[in-house]
N, C-alpha and C positions, 0 to 999 in steps of 0.2 A: 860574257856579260856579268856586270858584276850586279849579286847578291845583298847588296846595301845600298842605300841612301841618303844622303847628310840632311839631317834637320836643320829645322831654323836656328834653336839653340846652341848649335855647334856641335850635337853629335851627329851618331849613324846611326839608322834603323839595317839591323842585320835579319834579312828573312832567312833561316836555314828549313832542312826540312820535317824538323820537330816543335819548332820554338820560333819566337820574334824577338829578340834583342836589342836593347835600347843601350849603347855605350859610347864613352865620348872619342874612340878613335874606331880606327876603318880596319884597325887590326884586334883580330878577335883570340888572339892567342895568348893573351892574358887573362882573358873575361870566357874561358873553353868552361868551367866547373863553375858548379851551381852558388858555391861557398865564396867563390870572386865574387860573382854576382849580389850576391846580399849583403857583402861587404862594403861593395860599392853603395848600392841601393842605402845600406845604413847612414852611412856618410851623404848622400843627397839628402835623406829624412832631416839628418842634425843638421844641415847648411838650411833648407827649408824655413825649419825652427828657429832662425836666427834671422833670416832675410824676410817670412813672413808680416810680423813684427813692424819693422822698418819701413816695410814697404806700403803697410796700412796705416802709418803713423805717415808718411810723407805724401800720400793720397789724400792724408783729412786735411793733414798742412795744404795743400796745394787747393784743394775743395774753400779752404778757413778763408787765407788768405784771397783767392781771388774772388769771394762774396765780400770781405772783406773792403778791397778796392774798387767794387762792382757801387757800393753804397755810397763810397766817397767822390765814386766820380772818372774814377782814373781806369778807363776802359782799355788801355794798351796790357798795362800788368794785369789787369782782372784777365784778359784774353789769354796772357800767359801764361796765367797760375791753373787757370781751367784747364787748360790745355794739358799742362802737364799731371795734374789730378786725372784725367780722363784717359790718358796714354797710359800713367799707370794703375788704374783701375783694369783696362784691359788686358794689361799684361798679368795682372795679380788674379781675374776672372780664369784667365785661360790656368794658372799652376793650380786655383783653389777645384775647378772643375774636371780635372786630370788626375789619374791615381797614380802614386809615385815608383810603381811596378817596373822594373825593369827588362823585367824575363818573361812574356805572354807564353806556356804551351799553347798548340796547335789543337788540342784535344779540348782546353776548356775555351777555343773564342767560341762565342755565339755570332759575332758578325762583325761585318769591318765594312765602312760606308765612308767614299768619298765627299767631301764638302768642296765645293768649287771656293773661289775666293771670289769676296765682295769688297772691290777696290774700294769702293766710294763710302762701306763702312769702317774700311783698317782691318777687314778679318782676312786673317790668311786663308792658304788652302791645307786643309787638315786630313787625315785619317782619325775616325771616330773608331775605336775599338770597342764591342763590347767581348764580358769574358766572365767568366764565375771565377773568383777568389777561392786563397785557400779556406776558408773558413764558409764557404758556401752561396756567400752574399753574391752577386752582380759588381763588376766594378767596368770600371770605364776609363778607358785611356785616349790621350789626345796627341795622334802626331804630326804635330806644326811643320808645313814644310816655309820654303824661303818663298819670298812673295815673286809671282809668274809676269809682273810688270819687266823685270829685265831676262836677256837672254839665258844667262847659268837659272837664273829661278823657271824659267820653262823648261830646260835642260831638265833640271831637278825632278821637278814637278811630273811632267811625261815619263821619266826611267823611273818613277817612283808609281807611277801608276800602270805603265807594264808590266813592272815586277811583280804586283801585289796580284792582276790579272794569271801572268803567266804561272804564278804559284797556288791560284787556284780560292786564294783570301775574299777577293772584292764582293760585296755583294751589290747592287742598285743603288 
């Protein structure tokens, strides 16, 4: 059985048995040493810092505009501008509430808590990580799996919640 899981974003959550690894292929023989790892992690931070930005500027657009057309009258685009401000509100909730940690040891989680998915709000189903940081604080990781409405996302979603059991992680 294999040891990983693909997230929603497109990577793999790798559970080994010192560490939780968060990387974008299912092969970990790149990402073996700590120094790949923050390498990478650096390069998500500076991509972050640039799509942040953007994405909270086309969230207010989308917010603007569809009050906007909401006044004048024209309820199809007002529907659509909402719509799209809301979808990326969500999406921009979930990066700003997740720490950009790569690499979890096994010795600093505090806890790891499955969230089921609520179809009817658009939230997936997640793994909530808690974990002490290097510098002492509490941090918090979020891992998105693919939505459990089609069959690979149940697939997903089940191998990804026996693993977490089987290694001893899940708490209630």
């Amino acid at each position: 059985m294999n040891n990983y899981f693909k997230m929603l974003a497109g990577g793999y959550c790798h559970v080994l048995e010192d560490r939780i690894v968060l990387c974008p292929t299912d092969d970990l023989r790149i990402y073996r040493t700590e120094a790949d790892i923050h390498s990478l992690q650096k390069k998500g931070t500076q991509f972050r810092g640039i799509l942040y930005p953007i994405v909270i500027f086309l969230t207010l657009t989308g917010f603007y505009f569809g009050i906007q057309d909401m006044i004048v009258g024209e309820i199809i685009s007002s529907l659509l501008f909402l719509g799209m401000g809301i979808v990326l509100l969500r999406i921009l909730l979930i990066y700003l509430l997740s720490n950009p940690t790569l690499m979890i040891k096994r010795d600093k989680i505090i806890s790891i808590k499955y969230q089921k998915e609520i179809t009817w709000l658009g939230i997936w189903p997640m793994f909530i990580i808690k974990f002490n940081k290097e510098n002492g604080r509490t941090g918090r990781k979020l891992i998105v799996l693919k939505y459990t409405l089609s069959e690979y996302g149940k697939e997903v979603a089940d191998h990804a919640l026996n693993l977490m059991k089987q290694e001893g992680l899940l708490n209630s």
